[in-house]
C-alpha positions as CSV (number, residue, x, y, z in Angstrom):
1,X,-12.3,-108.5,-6.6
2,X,-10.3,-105.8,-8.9
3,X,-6.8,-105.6,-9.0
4,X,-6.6,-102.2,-9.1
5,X,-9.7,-98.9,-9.5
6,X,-9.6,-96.5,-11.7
7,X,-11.2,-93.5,-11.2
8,X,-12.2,-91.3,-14.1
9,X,-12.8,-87.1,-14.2
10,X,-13.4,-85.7,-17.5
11,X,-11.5,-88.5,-19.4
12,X,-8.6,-88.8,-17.3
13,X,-7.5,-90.8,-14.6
14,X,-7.5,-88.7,-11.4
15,X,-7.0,-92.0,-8.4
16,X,-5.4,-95.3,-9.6
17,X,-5.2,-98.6,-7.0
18,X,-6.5,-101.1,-4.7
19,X,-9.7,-100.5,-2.5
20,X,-8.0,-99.5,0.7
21,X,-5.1,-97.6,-0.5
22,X,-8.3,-94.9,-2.1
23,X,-10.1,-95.5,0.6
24,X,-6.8,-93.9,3.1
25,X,-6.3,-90.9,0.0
26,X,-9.7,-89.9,1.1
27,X,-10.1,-88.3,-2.4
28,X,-13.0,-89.2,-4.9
29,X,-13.6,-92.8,-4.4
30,X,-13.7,-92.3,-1.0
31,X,-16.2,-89.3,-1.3
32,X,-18.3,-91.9,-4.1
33,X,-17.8,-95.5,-1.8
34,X,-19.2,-93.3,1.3
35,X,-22.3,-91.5,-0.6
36,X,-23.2,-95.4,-2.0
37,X,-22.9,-97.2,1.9
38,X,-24.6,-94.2,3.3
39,X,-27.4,-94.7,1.1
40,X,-27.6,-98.7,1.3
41,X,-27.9,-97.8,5.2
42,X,-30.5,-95.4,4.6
43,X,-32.7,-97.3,2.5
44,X,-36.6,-98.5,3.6
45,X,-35.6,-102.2,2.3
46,X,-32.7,-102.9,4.4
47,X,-32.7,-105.6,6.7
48,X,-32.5,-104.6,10.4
């Protein structure tokens, strides 16, 4: 597990910390974390 996440926009750092803390900001990593669950749920080879 990371000790902290840093997320990156045109070379700069836009969201810095832990999982949970970006998850509450509801900013980019949010926005990127939900598009890459949604799509894990929605694939053909998933387990049911």
């Amino acid at each position: 597990m990371a000790d902290a996440i840093a997320v990156l926009e045109n070379g700069r750092i836009i969201e810095y910390g832990i999982h949970d803390t970006l998850l509450k900001l509801d900013g980019t990593y949010a926005k990127l974390y939900r598009m890459q669950t949604e799509s894990y749920l929605e694939s053909p080879y998933r387990k049911a």
